[in-house]
gemmi code that builds the backbone of each chain (N, CA, C; Angstrom):
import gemmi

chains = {
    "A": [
        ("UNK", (155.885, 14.418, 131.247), (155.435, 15.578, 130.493), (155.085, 16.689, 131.472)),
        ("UNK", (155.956, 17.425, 131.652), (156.098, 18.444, 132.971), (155.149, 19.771, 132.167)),
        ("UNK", (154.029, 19.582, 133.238), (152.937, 21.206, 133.234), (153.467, 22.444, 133.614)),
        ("UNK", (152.774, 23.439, 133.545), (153.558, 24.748, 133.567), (153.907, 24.806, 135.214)),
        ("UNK", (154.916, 25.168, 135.761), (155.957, 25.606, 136.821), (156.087, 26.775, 137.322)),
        ("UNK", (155.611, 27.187, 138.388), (155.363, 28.287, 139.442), (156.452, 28.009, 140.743)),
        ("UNK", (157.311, 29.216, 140.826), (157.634, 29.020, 142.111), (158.362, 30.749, 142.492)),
        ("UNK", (157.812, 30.354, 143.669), (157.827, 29.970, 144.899), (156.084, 29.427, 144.766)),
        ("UNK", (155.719, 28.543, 145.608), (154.744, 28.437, 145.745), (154.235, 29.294, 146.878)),
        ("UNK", (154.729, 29.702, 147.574), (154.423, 30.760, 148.825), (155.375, 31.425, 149.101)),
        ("UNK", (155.113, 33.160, 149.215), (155.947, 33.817, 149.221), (155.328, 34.727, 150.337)),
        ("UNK", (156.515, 35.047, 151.403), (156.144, 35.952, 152.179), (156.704, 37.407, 152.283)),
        ("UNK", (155.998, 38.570, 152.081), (157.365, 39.940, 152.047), (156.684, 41.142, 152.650)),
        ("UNK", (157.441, 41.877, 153.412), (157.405, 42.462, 154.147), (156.549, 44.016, 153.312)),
        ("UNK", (155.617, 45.077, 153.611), (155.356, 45.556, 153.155), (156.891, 46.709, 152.396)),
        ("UNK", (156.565, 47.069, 151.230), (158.137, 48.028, 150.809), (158.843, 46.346, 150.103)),
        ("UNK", (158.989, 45.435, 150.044), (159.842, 44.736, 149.736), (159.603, 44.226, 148.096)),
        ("UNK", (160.081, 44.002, 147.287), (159.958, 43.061, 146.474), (159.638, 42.172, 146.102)),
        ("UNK", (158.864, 41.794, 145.374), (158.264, 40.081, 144.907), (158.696, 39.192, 143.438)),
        ("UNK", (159.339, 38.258, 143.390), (159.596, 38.324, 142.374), (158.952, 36.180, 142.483)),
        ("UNK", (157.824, 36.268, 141.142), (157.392, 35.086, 141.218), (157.647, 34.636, 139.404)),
        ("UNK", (157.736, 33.225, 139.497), (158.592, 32.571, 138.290), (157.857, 32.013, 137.878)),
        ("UNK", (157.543, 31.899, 136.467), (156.338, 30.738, 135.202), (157.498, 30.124, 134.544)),
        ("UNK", (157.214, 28.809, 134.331), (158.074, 28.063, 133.435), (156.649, 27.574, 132.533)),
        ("UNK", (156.405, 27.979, 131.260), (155.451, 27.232, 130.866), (155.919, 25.796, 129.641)),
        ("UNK", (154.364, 24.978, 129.905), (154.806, 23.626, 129.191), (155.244, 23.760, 128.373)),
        ("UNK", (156.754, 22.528, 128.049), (157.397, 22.953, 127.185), (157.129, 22.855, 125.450)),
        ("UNK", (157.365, 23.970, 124.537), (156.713, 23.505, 123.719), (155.654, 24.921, 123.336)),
        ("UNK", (155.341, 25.790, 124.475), (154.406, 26.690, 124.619), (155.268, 27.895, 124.706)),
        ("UNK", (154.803, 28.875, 123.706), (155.901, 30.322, 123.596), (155.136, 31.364, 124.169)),
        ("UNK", (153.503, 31.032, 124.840), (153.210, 32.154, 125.129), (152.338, 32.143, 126.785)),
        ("UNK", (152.838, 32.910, 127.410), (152.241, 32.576, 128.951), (151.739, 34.145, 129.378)),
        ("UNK", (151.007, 33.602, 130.050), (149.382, 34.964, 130.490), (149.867, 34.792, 132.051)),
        ("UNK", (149.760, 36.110, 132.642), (149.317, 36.332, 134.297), (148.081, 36.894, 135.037)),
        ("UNK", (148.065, 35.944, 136.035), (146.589, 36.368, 136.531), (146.689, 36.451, 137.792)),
        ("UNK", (145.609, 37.538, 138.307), (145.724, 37.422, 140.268), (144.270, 37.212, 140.373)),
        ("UNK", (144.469, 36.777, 141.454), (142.908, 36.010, 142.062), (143.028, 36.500, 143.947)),
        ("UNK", (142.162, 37.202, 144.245), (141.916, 37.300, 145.184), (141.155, 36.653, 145.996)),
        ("UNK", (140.811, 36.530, 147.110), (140.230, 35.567, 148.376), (138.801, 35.870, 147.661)),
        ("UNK", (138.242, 34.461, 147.301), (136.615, 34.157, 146.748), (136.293, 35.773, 145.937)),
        ("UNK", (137.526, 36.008, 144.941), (137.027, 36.301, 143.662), (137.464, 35.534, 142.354)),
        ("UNK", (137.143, 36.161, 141.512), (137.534, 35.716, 140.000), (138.820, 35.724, 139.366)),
        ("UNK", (139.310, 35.268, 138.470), (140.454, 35.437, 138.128), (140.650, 36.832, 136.998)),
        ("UNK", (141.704, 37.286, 137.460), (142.013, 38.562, 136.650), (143.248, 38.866, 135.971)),
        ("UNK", (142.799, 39.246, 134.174), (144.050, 38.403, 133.475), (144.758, 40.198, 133.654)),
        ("UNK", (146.161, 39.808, 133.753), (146.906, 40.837, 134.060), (147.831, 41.278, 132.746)),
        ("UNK", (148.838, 39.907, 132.342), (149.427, 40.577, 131.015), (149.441, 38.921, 129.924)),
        ("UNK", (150.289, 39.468, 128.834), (150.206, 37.758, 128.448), (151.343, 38.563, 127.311)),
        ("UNK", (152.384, 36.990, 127.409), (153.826, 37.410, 127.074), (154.290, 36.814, 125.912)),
        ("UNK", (154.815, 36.875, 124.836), (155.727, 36.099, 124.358), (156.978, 36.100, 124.121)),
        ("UNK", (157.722, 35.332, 124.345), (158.864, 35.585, 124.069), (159.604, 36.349, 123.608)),
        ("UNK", (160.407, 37.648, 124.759), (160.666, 38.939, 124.863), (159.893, 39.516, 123.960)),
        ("UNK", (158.719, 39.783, 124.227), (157.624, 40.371, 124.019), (156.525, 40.691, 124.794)),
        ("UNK", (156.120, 41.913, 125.396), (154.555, 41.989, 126.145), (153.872, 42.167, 124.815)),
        ("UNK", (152.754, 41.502, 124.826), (151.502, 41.151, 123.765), (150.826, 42.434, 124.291)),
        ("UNK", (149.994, 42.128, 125.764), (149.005, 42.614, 126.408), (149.095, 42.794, 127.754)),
        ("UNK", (149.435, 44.193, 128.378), (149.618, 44.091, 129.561), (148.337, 45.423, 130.072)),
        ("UNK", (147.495, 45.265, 129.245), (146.359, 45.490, 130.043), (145.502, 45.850, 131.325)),
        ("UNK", (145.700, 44.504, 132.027), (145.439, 44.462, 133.221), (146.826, 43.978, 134.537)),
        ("UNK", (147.173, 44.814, 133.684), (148.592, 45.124, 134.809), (148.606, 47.102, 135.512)),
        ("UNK", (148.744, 46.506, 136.773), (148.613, 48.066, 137.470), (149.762, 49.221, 137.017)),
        ("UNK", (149.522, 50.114, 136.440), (150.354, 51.360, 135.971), (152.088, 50.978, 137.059)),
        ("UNK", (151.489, 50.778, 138.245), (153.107, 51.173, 139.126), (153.414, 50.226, 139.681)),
        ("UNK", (154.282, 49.818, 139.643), (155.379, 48.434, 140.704), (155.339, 47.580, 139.831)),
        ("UNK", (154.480, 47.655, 138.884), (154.048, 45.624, 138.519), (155.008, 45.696, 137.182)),
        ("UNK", (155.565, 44.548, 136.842), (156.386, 44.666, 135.566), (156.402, 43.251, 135.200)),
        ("UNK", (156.432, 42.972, 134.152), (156.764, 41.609, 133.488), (157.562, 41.118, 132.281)),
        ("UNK", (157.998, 40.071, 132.453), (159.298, 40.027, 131.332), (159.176, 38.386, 130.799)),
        ("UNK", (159.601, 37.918, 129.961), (159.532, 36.783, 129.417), (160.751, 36.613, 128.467)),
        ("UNK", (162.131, 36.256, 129.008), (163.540, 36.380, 128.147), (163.015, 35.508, 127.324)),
        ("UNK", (164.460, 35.423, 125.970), (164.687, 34.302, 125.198), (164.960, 32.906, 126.219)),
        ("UNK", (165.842, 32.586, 127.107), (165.937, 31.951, 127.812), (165.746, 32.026, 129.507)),
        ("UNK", (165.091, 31.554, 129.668), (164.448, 31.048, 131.394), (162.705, 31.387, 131.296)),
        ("UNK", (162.717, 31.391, 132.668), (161.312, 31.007, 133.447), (160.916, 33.001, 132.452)),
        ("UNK", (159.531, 33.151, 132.559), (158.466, 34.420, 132.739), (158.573, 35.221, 134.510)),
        ("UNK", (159.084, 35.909, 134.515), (159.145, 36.706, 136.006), (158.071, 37.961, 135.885)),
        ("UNK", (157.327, 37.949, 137.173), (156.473, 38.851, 137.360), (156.650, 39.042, 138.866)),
        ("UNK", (157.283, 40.757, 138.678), (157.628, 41.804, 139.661), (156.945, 42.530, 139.671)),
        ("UNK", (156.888, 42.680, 141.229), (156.185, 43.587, 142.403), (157.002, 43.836, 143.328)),
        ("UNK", (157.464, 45.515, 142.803), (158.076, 46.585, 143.626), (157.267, 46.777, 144.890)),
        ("UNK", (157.889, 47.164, 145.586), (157.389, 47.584, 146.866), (155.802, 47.197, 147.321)),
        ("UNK", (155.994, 45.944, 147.713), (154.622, 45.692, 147.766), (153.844, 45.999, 149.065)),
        ("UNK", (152.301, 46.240, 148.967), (151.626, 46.807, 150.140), (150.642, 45.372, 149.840)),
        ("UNK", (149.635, 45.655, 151.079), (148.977, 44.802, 151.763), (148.161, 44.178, 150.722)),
        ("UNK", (147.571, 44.896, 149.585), (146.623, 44.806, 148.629), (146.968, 43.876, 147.941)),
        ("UNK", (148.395, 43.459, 147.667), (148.605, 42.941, 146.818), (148.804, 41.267, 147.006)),
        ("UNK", (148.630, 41.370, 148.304), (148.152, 39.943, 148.758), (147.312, 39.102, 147.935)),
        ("UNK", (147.411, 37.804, 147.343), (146.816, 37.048, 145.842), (147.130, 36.015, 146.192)),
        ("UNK", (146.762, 35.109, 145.139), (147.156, 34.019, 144.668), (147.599, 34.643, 143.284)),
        ("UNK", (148.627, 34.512, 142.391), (149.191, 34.459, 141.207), (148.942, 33.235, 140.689)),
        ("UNK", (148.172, 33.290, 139.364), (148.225, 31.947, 138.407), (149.178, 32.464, 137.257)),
        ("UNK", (150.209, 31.733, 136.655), (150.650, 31.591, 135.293), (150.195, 30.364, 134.601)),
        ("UNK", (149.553, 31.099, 133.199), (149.116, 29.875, 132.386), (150.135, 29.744, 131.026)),
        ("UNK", (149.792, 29.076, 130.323), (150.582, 28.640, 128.900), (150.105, 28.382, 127.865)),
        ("UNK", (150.307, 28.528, 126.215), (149.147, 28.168, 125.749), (150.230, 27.781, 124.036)),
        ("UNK", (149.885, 27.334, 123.353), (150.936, 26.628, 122.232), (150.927, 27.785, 120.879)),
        ("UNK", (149.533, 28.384, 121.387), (149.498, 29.696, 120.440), (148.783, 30.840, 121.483)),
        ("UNK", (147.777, 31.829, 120.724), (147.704, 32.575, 121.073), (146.392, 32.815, 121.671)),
        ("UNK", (145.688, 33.464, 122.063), (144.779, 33.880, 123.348), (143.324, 32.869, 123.078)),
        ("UNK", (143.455, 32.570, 121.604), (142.322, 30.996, 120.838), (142.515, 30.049, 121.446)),
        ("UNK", (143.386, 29.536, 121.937), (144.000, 28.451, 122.164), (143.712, 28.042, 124.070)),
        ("UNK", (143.642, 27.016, 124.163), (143.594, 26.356, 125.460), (144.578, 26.878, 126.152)),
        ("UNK", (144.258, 27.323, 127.531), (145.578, 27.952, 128.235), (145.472, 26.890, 129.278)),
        ("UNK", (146.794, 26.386, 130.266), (147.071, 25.527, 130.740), (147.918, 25.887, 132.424)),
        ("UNK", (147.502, 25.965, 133.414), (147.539, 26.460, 134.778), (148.889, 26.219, 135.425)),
        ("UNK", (149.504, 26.820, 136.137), (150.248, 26.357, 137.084), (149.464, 26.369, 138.192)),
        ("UNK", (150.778, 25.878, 139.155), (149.803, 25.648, 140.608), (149.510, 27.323, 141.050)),
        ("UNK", (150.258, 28.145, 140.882), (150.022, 29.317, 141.558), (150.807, 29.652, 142.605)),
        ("UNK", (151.323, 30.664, 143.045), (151.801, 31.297, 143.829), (151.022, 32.185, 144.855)),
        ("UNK", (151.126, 32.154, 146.131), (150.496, 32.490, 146.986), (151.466, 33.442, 147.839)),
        ("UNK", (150.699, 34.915, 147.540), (151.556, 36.154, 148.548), (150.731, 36.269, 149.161)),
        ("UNK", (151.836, 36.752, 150.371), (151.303, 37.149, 151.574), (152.045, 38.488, 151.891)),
        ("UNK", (151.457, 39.464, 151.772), (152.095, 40.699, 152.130), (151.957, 41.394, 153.886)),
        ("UNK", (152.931, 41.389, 154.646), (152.255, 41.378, 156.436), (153.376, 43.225, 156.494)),
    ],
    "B": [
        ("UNK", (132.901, 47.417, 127.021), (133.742, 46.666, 127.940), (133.136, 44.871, 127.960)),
        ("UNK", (133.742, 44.034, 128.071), (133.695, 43.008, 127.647), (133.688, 42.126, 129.078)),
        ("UNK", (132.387, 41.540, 129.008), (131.775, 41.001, 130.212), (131.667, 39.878, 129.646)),
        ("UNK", (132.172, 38.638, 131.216), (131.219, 37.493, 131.111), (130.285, 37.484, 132.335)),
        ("UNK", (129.169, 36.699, 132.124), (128.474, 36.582, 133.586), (128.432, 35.279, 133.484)),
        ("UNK", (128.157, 34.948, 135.102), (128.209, 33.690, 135.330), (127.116, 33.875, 136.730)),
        ("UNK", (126.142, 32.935, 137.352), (125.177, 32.898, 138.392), (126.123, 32.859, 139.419)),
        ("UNK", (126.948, 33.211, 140.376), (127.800, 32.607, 141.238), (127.294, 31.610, 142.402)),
        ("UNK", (125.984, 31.339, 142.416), (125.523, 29.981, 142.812), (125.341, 30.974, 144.595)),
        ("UNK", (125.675, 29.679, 145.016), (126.081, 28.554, 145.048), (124.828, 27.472, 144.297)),
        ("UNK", (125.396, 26.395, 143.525), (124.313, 25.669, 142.902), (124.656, 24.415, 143.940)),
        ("UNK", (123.270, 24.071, 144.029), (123.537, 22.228, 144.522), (122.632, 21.367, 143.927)),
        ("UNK", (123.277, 20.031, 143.551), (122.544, 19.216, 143.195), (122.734, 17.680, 144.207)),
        ("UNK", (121.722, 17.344, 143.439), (122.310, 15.894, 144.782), (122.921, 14.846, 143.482)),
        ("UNK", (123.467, 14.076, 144.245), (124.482, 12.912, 143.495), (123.555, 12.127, 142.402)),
        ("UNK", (124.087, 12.025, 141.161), (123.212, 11.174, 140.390), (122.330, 12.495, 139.401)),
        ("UNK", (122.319, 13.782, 140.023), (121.544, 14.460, 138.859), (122.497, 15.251, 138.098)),
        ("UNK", (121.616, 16.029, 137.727), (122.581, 16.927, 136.088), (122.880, 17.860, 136.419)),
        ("UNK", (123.972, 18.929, 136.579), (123.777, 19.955, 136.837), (123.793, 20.568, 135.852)),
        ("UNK", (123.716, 21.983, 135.535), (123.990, 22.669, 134.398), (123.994, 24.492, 134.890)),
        ("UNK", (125.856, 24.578, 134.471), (125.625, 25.394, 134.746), (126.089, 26.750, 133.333)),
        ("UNK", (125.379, 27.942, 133.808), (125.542, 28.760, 132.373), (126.518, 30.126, 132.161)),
        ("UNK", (126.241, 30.539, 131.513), (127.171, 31.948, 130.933), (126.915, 32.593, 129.858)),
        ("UNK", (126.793, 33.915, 130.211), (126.969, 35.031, 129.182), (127.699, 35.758, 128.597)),
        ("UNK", (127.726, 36.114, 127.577), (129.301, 37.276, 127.360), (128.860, 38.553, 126.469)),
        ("UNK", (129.403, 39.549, 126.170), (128.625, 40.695, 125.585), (129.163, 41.213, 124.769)),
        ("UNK", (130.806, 40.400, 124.362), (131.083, 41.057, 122.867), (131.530, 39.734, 121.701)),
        ("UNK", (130.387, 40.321, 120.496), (129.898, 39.137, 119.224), (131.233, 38.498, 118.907)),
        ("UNK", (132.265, 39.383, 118.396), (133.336, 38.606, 118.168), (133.691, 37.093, 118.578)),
        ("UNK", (133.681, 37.211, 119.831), (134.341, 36.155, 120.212), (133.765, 34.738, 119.889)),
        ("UNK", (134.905, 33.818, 119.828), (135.402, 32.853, 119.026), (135.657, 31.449, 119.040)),
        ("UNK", (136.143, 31.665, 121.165), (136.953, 30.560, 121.430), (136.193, 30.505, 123.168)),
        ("UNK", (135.903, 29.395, 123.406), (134.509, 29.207, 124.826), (135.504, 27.919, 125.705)),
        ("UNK", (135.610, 28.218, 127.116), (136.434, 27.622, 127.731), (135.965, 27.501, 129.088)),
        ("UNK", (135.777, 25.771, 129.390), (135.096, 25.746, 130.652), (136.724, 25.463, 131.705)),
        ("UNK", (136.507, 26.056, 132.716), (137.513, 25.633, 133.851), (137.076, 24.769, 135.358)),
        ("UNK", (137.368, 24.074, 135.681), (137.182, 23.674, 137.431), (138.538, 23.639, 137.742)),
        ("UNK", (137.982, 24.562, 139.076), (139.196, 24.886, 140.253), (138.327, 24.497, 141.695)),
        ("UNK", (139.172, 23.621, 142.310), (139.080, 23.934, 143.425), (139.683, 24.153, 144.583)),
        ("UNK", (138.972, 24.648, 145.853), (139.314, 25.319, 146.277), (140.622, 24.896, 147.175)),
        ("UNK", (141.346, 26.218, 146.921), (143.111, 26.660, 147.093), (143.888, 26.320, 146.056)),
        ("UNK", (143.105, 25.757, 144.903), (143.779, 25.301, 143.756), (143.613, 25.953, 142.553)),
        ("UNK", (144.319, 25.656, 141.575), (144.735, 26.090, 140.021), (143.568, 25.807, 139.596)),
        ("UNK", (142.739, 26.461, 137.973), (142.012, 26.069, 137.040), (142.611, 24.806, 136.524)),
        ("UNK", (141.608, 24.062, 136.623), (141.791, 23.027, 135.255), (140.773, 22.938, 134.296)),
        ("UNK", (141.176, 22.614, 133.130), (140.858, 23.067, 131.692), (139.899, 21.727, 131.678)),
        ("UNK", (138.484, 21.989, 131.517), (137.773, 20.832, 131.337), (136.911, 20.970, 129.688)),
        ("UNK", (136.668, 21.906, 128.586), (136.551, 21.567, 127.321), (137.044, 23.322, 127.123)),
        ("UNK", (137.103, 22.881, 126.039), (137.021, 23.804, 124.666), (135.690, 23.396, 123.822)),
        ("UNK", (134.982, 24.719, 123.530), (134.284, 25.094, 122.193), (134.465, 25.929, 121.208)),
        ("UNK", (134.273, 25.534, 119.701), (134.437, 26.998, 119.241), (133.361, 27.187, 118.064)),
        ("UNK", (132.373, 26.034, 118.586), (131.170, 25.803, 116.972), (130.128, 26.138, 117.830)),
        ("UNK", (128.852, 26.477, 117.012), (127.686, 26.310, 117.753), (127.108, 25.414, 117.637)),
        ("UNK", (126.622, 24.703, 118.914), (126.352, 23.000, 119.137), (126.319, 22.749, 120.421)),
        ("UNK", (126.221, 21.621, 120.357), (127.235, 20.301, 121.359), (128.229, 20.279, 121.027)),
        ("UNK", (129.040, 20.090, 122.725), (130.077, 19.144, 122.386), (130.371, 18.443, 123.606)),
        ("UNK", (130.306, 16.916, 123.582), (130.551, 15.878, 124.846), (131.621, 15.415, 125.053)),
        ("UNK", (131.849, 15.200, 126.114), (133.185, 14.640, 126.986), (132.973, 13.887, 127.698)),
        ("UNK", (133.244, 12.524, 128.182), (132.659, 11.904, 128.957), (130.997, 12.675, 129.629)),
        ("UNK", (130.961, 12.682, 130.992), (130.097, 13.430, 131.701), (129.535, 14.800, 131.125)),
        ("UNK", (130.806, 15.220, 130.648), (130.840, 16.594, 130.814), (129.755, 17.167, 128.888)),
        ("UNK", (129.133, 18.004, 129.059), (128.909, 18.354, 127.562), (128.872, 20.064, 127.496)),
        ("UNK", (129.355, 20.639, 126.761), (129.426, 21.839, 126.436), (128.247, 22.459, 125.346)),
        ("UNK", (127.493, 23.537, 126.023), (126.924, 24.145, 124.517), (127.038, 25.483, 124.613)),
        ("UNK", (126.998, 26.116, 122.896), (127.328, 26.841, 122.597), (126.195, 27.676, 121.253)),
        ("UNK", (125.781, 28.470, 122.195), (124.861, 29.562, 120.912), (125.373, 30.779, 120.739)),
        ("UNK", (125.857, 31.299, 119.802), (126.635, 32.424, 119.426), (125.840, 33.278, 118.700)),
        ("UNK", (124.734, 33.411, 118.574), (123.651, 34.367, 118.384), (123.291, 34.863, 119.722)),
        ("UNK", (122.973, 33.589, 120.665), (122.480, 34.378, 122.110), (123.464, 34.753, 122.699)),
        ("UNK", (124.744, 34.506, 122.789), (125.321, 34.748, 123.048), (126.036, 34.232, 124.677)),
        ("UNK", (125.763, 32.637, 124.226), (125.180, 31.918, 125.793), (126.220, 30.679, 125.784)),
        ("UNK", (126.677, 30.647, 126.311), (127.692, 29.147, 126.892), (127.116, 28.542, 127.723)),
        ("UNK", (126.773, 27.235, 127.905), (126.356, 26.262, 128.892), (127.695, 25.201, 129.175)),
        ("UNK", (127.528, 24.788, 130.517), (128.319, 23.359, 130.586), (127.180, 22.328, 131.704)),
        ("UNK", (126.819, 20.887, 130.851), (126.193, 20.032, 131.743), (127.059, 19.275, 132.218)),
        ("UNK", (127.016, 18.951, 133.418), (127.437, 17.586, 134.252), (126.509, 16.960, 134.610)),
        ("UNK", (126.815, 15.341, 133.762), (125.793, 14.259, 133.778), (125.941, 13.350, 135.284)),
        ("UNK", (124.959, 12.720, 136.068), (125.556, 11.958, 137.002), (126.126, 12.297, 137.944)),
        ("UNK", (126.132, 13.456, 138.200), (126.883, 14.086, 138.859), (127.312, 13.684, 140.387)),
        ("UNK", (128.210, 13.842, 141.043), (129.624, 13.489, 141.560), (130.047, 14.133, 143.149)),
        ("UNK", (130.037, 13.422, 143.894), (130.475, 14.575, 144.721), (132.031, 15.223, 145.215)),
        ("UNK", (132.868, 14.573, 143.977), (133.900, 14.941, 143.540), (133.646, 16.391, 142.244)),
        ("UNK", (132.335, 16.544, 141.936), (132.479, 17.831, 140.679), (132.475, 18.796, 141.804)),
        ("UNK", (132.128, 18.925, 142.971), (132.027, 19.680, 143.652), (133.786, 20.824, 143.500)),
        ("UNK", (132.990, 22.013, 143.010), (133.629, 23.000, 143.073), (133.313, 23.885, 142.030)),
        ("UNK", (134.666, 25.622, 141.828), (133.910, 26.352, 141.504), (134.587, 26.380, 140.081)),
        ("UNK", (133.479, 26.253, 138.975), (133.528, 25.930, 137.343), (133.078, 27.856, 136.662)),
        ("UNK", (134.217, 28.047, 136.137), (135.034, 29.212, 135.572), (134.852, 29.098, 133.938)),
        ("UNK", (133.979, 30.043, 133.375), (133.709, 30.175, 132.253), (134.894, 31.648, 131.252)),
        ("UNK", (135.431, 31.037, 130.538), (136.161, 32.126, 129.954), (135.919, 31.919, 129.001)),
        ("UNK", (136.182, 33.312, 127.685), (135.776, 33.593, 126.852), (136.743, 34.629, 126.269)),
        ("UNK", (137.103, 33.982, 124.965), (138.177, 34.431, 124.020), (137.817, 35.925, 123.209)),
        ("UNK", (138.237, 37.138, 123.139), (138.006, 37.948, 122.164), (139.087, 38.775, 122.187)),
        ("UNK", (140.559, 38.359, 121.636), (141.709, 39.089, 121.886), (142.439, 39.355, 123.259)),
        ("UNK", (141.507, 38.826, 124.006), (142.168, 38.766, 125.540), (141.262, 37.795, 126.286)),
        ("UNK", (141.663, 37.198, 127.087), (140.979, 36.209, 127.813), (140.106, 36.548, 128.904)),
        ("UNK", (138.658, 35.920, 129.124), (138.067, 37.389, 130.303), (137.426, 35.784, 131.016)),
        ("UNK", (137.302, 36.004, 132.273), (137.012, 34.954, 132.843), (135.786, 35.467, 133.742)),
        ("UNK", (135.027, 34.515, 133.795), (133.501, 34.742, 134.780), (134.022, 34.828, 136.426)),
        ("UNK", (133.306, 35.087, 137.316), (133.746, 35.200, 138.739), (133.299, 33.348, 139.053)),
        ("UNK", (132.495, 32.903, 138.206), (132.130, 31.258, 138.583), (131.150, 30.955, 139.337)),
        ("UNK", (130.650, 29.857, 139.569), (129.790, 29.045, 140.106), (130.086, 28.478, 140.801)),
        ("UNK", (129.670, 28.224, 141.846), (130.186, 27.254, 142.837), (128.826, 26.440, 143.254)),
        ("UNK", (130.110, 24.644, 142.657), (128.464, 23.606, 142.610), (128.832, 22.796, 144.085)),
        ("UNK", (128.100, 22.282, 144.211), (127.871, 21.056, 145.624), (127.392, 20.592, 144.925)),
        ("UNK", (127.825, 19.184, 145.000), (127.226, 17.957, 144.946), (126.928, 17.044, 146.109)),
        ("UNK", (125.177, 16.975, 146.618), (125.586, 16.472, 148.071), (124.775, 14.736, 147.525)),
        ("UNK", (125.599, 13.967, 148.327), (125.504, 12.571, 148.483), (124.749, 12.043, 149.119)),
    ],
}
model = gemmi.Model(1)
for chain_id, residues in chains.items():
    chain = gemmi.Chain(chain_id)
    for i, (resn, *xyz) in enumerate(residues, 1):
        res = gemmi.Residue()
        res.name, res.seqid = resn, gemmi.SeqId(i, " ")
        for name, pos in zip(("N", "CA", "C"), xyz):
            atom = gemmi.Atom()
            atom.name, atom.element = name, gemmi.Element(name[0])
            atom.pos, atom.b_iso = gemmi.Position(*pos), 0.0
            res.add_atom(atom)
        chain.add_residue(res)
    model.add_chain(chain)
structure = gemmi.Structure()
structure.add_model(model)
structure.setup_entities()
């Protein structure tokens, strides 16, 4: 019974470069949330998707950041030209309904912007 | 604007006692009370759901919930020096808002 799926698990990119990190959530689950977590802070919910649909993209930054969730494949969350700041851990979670509902973690993705 | 608070500790207890740790939130609506442990370099994991005002037990673990005060608790019974880490209070009101957390020690 495969949990929600993050990858790359570590990503390294050059400042100016592109980021492109992947959610597969548990299967079964139509709706997956993004979050960044910075070094010994809190988690910060960014958007939450359903199937080719943004619900809530809220706490997603006005420029570079974009997110998509096709009919078929993984949830991708892009970062244009990335600068130093944007250095995180990325969590994608999953949830069987909607923002009521138990949300369920991947391992996370870890940028490193140099 | 829709706050949770959480003490960010560091809390310690020694092995064998209770810890308990708490949370606030500041808009009535909400509905749906969600304890997390992560630790550290790692993912949340989902340790209860509440959505009544009460108790509610899990093994060790017990959740309470007053929705007048507007107050989430989570106890750890016996405590472990495996609970050691930092326990993430979120809180449902159309978007998910998560506390900055607690960070427990459990020393042995």
């Amino acid at each position: 019974n495969a949990g929600v799926m993050q990858n790359p698990r570590h990503l390294v990119r050059r400042r100016g470069q592109e980021a492109r990190l992947r959610c597969s959530p548990v299967k079964g689950h139509s709706h997956v949330y993004w979050y960044r977590q910075l070094p010994e802070e809190g988690l910060k919910f960014m958007v939450y998707l359903q199937k080719e649909n943004i619900i809530d993209e809220s706490g997603m930054p006005k420029e570079r950041f974009s997110a998509e969730f096709p009919k078929e494949g993984p949830s991708i969350l892009r970062i244009q030209q990335v600068v130093r700041g944007d250095s995180a851990a990325y969590f994608c979670a999953s949830s069987v309904g909607g923002t009521s509902y138990e949300q369920y973690f991947g391992p996370g993705t870890r940028l490193t912007v140099t | 604007q829709k706050e949770v608070e959480q003490n960010s500790g560091p809390l310690s207890v020694p092995e064998g006692a209770i810890a308990s740790l708490n949370c606030t939130y500041s808009d009535r609506v909400s509905q749906s009370f969600f304890w997390y442990r992560q630790y550290s370099g790692k993912s949340p994991e989902l340790i209860m759901s509440i959505y009544s005002n009460g108790d509610k037990e899990d093994g060790r673990f017990t959740a309470q919930l007053n929705k007048a005060s507007q107050y989430v608790s989570l106890l750890i019974r016996d405590s472990q020096p495996s609970d050691s880490a930092t326990y993430l209070c979120a809180v449902d009101s159309n978007d998910m808002r998560f506390g900055a957390g607690t960070r427990l020690t459990v020393k042995p």
